[in-house]
C-alpha positions as CSV (number, residue, x, y, z in Angstrom):
1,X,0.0,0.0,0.0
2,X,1.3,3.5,-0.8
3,X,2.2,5.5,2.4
4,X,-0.8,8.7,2.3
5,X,1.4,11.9,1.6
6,X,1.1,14.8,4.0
7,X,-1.5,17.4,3.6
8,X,0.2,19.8,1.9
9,X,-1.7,23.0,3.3
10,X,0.9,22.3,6.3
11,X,3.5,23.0,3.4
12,X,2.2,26.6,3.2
13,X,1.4,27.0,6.8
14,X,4.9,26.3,7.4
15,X,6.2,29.0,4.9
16,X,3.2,31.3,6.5
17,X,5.1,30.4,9.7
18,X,8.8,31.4,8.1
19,X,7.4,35.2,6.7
20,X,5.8,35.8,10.1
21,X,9.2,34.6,11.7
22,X,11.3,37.0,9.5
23,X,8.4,40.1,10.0
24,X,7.9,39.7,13.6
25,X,11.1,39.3,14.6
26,X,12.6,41.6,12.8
27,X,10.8,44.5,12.8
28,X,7.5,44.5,15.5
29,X,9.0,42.6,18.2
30,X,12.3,44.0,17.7
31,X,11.2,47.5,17.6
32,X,11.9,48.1,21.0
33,X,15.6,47.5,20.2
34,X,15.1,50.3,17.5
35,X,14.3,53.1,19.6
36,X,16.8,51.9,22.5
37,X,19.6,52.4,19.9
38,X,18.4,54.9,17.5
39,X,17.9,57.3,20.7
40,X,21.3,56.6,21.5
41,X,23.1,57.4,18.0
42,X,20.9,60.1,17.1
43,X,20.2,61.6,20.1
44,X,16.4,63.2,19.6
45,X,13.9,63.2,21.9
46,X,11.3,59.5,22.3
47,X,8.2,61.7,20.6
48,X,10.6,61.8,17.6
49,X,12.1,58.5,18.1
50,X,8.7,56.5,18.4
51,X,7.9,58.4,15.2
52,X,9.2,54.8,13.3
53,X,6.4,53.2,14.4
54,X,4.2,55.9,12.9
55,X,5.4,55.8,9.7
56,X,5.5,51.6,9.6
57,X,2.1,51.6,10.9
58,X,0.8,54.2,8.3
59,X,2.7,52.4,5.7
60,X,1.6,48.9,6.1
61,X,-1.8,50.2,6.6
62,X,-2.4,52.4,3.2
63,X,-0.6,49.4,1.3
64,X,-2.6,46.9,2.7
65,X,-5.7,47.4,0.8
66,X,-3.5,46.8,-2.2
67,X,-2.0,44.1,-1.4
68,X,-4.9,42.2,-0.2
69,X,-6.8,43.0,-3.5
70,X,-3.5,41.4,-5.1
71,X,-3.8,38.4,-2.9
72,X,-7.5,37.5,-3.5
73,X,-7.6,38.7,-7.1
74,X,-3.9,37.4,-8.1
75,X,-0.9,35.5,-6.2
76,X,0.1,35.3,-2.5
77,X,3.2,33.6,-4.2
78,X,4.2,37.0,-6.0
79,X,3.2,39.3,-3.1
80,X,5.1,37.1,-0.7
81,X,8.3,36.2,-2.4
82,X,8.5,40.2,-3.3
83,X,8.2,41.0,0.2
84,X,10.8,39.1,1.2
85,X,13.3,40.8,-0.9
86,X,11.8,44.1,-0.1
87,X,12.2,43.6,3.7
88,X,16.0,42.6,3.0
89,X,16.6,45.4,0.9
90,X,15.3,47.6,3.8
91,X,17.8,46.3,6.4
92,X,20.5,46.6,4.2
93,X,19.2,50.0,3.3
94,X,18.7,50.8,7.3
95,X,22.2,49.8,8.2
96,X,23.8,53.0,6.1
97,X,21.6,55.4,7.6
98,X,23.2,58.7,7.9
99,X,20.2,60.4,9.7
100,X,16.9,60.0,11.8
101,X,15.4,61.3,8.4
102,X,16.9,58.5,6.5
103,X,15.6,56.1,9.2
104,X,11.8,57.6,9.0
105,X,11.6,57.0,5.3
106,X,12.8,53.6,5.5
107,X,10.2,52.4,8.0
108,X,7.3,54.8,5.2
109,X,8.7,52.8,2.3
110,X,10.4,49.5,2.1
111,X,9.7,48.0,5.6
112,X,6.1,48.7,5.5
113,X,5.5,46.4,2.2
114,X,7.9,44.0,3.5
115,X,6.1,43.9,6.5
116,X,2.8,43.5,5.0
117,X,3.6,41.1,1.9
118,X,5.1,38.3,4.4
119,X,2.8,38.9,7.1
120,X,-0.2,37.7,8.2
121,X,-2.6,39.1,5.6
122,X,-1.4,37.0,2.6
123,X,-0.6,34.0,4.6
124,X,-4.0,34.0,6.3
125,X,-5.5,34.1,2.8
126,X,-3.3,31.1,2.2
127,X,-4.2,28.9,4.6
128,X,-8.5,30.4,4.6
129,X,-8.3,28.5,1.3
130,X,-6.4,24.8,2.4
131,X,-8.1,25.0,5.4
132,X,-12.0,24.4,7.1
133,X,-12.1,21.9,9.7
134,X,-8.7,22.9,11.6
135,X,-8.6,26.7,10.5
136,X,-8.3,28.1,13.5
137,X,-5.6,25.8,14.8
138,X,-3.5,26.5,11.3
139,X,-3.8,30.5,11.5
140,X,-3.0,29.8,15.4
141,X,0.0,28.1,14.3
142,X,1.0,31.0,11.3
143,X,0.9,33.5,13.9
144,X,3.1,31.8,16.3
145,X,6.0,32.5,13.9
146,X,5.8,36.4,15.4
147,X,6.6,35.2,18.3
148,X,9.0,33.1,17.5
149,X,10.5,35.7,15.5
150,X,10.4,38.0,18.5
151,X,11.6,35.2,21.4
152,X,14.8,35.2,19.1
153,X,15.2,38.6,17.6
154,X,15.4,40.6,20.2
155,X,18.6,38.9,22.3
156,X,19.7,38.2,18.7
157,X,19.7,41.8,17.9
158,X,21.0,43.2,21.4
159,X,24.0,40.6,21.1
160,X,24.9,41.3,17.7
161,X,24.2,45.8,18.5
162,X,27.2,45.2,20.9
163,X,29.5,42.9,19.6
164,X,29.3,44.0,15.6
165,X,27.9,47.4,15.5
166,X,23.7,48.1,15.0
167,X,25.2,48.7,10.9
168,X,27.0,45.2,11.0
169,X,24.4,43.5,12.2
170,X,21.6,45.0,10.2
171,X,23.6,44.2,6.9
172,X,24.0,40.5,7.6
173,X,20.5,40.1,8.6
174,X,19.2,42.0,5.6
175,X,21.0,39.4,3.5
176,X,20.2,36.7,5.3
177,X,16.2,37.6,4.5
178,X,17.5,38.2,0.8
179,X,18.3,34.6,0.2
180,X,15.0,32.9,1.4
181,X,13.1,35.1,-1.4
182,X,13.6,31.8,-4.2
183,X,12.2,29.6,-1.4
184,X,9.2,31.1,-1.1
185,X,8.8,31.2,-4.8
186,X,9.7,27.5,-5.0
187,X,7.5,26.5,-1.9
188,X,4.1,28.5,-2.0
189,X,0.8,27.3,-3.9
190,X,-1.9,29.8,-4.2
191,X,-4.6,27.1,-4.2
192,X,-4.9,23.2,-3.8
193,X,-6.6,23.4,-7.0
194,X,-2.5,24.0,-8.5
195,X,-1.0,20.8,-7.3
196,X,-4.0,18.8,-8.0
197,X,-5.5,18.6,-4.4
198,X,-9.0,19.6,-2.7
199,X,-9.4,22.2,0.4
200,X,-9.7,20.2,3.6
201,X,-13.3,18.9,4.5
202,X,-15.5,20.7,7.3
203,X,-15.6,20.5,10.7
204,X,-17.7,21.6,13.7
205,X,-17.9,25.2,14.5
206,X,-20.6,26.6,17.1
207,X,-19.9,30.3,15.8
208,X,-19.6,29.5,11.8
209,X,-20.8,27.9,9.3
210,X,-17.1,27.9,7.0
211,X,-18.8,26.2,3.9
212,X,-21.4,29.3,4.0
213,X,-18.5,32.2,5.1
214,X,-16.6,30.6,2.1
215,X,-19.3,30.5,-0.8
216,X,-19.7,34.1,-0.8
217,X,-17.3,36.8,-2.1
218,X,-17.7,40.1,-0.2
219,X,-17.5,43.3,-2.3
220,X,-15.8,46.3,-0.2
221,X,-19.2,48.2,-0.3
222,X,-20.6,45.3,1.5
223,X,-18.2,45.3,3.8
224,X,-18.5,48.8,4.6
225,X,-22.3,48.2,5.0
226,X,-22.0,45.5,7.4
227,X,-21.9,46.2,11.4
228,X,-20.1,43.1,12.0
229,X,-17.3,44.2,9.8
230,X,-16.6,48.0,11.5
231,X,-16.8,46.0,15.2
232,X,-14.2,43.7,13.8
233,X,-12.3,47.2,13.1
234,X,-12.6,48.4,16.2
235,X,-11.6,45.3,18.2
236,X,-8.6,44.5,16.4
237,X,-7.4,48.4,15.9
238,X,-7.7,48.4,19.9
239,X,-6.0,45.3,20.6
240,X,-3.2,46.0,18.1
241,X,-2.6,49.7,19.2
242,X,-2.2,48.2,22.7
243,X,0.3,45.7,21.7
244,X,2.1,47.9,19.4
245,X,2.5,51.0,21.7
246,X,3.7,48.7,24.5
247,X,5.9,46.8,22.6
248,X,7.6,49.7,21.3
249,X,8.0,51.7,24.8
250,X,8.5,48.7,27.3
251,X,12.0,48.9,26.3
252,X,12.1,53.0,27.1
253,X,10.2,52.0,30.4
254,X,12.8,49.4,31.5
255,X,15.1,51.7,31.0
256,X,13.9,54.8,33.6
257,X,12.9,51.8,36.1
258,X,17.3,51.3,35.5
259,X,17.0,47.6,34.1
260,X,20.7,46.4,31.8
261,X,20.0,45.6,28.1
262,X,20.1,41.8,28.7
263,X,17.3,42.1,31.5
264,X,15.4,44.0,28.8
265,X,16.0,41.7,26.4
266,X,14.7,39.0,28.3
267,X,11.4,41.0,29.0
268,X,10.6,40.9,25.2
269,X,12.3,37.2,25.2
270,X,9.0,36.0,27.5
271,X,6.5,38.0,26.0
272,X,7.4,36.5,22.3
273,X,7.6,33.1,23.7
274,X,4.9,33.2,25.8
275,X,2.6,34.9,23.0
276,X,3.8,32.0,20.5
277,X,2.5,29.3,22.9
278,X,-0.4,31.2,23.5
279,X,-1.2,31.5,19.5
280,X,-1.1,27.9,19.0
281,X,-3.3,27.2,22.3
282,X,-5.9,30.1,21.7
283,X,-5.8,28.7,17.6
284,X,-7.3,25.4,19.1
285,X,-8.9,26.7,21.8
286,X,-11.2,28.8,18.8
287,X,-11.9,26.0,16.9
288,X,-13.6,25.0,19.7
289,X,-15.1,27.4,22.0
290,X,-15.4,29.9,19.1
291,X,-13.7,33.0,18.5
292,X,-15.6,35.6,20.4
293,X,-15.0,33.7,23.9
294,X,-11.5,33.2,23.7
295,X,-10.4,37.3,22.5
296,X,-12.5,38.0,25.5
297,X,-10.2,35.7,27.6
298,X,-7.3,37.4,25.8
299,X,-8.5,40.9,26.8
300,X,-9.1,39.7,30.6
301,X,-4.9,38.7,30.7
302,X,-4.2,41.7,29.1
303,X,-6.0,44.4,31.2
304,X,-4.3,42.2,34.0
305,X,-1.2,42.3,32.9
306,X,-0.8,46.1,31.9
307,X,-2.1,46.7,35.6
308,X,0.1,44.8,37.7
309,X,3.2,46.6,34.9
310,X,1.5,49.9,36.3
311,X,2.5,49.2,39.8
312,X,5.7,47.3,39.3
313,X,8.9,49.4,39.9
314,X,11.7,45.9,40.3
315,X,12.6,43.3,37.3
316,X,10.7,41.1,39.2
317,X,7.3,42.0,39.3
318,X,7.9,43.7,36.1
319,X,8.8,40.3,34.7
320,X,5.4,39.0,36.7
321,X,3.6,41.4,34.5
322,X,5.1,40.4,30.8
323,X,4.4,37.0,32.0
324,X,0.9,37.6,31.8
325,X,1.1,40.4,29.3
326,X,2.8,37.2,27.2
327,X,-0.1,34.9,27.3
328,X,-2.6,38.0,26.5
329,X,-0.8,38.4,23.3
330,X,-1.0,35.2,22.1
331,X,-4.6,36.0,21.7
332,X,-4.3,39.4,19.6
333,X,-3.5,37.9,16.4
334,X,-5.9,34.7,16.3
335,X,-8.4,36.7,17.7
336,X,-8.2,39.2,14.4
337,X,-7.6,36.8,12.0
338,X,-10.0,34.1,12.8
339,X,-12.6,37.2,12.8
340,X,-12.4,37.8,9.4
341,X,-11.6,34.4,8.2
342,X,-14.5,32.8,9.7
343,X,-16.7,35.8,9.3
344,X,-15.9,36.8,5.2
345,X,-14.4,33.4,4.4
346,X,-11.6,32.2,2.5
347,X,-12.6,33.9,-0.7
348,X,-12.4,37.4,0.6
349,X,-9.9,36.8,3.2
350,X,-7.3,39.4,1.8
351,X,-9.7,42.2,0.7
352,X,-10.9,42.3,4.3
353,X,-7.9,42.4,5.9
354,X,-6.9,44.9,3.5
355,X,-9.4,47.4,3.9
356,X,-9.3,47.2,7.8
357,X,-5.8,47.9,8.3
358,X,-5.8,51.5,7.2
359,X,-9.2,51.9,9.2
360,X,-6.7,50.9,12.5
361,X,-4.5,54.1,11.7
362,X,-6.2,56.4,14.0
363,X,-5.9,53.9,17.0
364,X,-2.6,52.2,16.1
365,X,-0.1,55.0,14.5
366,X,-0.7,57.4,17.4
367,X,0.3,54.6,19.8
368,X,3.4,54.2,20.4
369,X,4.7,58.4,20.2
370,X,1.2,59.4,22.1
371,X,2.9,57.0,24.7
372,X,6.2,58.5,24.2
373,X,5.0,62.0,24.8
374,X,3.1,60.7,27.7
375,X,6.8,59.6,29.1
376,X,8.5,62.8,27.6
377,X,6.2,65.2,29.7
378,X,5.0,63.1,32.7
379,X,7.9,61.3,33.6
380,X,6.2,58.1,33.6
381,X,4.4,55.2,31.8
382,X,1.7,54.6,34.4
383,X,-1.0,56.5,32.8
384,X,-0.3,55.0,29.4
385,X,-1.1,52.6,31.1
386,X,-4.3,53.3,31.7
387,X,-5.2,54.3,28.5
388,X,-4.0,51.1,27.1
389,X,-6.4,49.5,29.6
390,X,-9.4,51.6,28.5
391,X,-8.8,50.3,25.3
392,X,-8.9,47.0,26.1
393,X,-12.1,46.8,28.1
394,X,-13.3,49.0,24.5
395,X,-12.2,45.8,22.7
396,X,-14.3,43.6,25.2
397,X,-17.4,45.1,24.8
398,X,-17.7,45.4,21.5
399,X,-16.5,41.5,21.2
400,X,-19.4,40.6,23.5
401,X,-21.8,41.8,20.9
402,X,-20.2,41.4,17.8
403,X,-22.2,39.2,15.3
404,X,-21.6,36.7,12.4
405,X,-22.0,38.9,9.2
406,X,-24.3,37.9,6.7
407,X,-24.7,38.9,3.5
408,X,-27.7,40.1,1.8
409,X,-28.7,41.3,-1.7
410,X,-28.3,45.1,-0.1
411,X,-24.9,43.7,1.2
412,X,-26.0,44.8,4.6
413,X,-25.2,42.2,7.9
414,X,-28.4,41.3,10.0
């Protein structure tokens, strides 16, 4: 008897995996390492500093529209194996910078597409179409690779800062991202239809019916005409401005509380990890308790977490916190992504996604420098802290009302 070959949609969740590897570790989680050393060579103030993240955000925000129209209309394959090149050729761009203005339009230009061609948008749209009856555990396991990404990047990067020079380093890494482009042009199928296969079968889902989220192809103006869909906005673009403004001033915190750059490090280290782990369980813990339960689990750790990092002045409790703030991450991304997958379905996956993210922008890209101004003129982080948590317990109510959209000939949700 011939030995059954392995589904390949693991195939191209692995690759899924790889991008999310290279873009989370190298640029979100790892961001905190940016404005650490940036603030140091350059000298400018945090508001100015914690401007990268404003221009990455706004970047991979207008161009995600695009690029999920691209996706669901064209190739993942293309998009992906030219984001991989375009995220190397930023690094490698980054590493000769000769000003903070240099720095800024790196982050508005190449990073941004890099960031959103090997992300979690066209890989999500990859595996919404290989996937029904384990979708949520697949996407669970895609977005682990951003924290895996950022459980190795960020010692990775701190190392190689001191020993080689922030240039050195940046170079070599650039390159290194360079030379995985032909794999994912080798590797990646933009259906099972290419190679002769089928999508996997149904499964059980209490919240969704996938077969029915799958047979219909949303237009944008029914998506902007559904309630479901600007809930969805407003969930995700407060759960991602949360994790994105902390992320890119925990390191600034650690350093007025007096922490050393390993024990900093190490802070980011447990969050990454932690939030991989947590993908993979909240990914199976969707499939089967459905999606709007377990982001409201999510939200619960996080709001947690951000208060006991409120009142934490030593590494350890501060470590206490990231612990938790760790396992509340790991909910962010399935929690958005299993949203719109299970919600629009695998035919309209990308456009979706692409049309949210720039509808985030007023949340996310004020994040990180509204923080850093909070810092610059308060001397502390505690009330950003606060308004972090306000946004979460934003996120939670509208997740305990959110509804399954459902398209009708007006294109308008019940």
């Amino acid at each position: 008897m011939k030995k059954k070959k392995p589904f390949y949609g693991w195939a191209i969740t692995g690759m899924g995996t790889l991008g999310n590897v290279f873009q989370g570790g190298l640029i979100f989680w790892s961001m905190g390492m940016y404005t650490s050393t940036f603030e140091d060579h350059f000298g400018a103030s945090r508001t100015r500093i914690t401007l990268i993240e404003t221009f990455l955000s706004v970047g991979t925000n207008v161009l995600s529209p695009l690029v999920g129209m691209y996706v669901d209309k064209k190739s993942a394959r293309h998009v992906m194996t030219a984001g991989m090149v375009s995220l190397g050729l930023g690094l490698v761009v980054l590493s000769q910078a000769g000003s903070l203005l240099s720095v800024w339009a790196t982050f508005a230009l190449l990073i941004p597409f890099g960031a959103v061609a090997i992300g979690v948008l066209p890989s999500a749209t990859l595996i919404s179409r290989w996937f029904r009856k384990r979708r949520g555990f697949a996407l669970g396991i895609n977005v682990t690779g951003t924290s895996i990404g950022g459980a190795i990047a960020p010692p990775l990067l701190a190392w190689m800062f001191i020993v080689y020079g922030w240039r050195s380093a940046l170079l070599v890494l650039g390159l290194v991202v360079l030379a995985f482009a032909p794999v994912f042009w080798k590797v990646i199928a933009n259906y099972p239809e290419d190679m002769g296969l089928e999508q996997e079968e149904e499964g059980d889902d209490a919240d969704f019916d996938l077969t029915e989220a799958d047979s219909h192809d949303w237009s944008i103006r029914q998506l902007f005409r559904t309630k479901a869909f600007w809930l969805q906005t407003l969930i995700t673009a407060c759960m991602l401005g949360v994790t994105l403004g902390l992320l890119a001033n925990l390191s600034l915190h650690a350093k007025d509380l007096g922490f050393s750059g390993p024990q900093t490090g190490a802070l980011y280290s447990t969050i990454a990890f932690l939030s991989g782990v947590g993908k993979i369980g909240f990914g199976w813990l969707i499939d089967r308790i459905g999606v709007r339960k377990s982001g409201l689990i999510s939200v619960a750790l996080m709001i947690t977490g951000l208060a006991m990092l409120a009142n934490a002045e030593s590494f350890g409790p501060v470590y206490a916190a990231a612990f938790v703030i760790g396992c509340a991450t790991g909910g962010v991304a399935p929690t958005w992504v299993n949203l719109i997958a299970r919600g629009f379905g695998a035919r309209s996956v990308g456009r979706a996604m692409g049309v949210m993210n720039p509808l985030h922008i007023p949340i996310t890209a004020p994040s990180a420098p509204l923080a850093g101004y909070i810092s610059d003129t308060t001397g502390s982080y505690t009330l950003v802290f606060m308004i972090f948590i306000g946004m979460m317990v934003v996120a939670g109510i509208c997740l305990a009302v959110v509804g399954k959209p459902v398209p009708t000939k007006a294109g308008v949700s019940a």
